[in-house]
N, C-alpha and C positions, 0 to 999 in steps of 0.2 A: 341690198345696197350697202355698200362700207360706208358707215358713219364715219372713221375716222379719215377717211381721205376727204372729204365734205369740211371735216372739222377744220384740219389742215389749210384749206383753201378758206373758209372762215378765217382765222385765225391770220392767213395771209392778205387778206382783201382788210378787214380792220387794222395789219399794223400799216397798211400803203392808203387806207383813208384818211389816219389820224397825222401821218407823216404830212403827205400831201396837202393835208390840210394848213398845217403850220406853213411848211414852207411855201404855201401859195401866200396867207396871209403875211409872210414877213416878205415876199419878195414884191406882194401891193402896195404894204404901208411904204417901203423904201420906193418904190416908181411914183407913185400916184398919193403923197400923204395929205395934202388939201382934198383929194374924194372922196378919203377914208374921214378924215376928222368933218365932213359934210355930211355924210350917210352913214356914221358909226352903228346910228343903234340895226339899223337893216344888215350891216356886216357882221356884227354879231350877234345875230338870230341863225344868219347863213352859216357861220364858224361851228358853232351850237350844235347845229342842227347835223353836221357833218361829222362833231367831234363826237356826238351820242350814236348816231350810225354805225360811225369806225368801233367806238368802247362796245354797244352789243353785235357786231360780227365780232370781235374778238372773245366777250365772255363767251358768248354763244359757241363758239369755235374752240374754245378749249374747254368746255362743257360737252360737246359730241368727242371731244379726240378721245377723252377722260373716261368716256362708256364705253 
């Protein structure tokens, strides 16, 4: 199996997590900012939690292209 097509798609899926992630979160806080300043800390647990997902498909993905 080619690692580095794997890697690539890594590599692609973390930079459209970390993207998507921001701009979901700045297009909530601007819609809905009393839901967000009521449930902060559970919003960012969710953010967190997406933003570390997206950062290791990315290390991880340019660690397999790199072999």
């Amino acid at each position: 199996m080619d690692t580095r097509s794997l890697g690539m798609g890594l590599i692609l899926f973390g930079i459209l997590a970390i993207g998507g992630t921001v701009d979901g979160a700045r297009r909530k806080i601007a819609a809905q900012p009393d839901w967000v300043a009521m449930n902060w800390k559970s919003y960012v647990k969710g953010l967190a939690g997406w933003l570390v997902v997206g950062a290791l498909a990315l290390l991880g993905g340019i660690v397999m292209a790199l072999v």
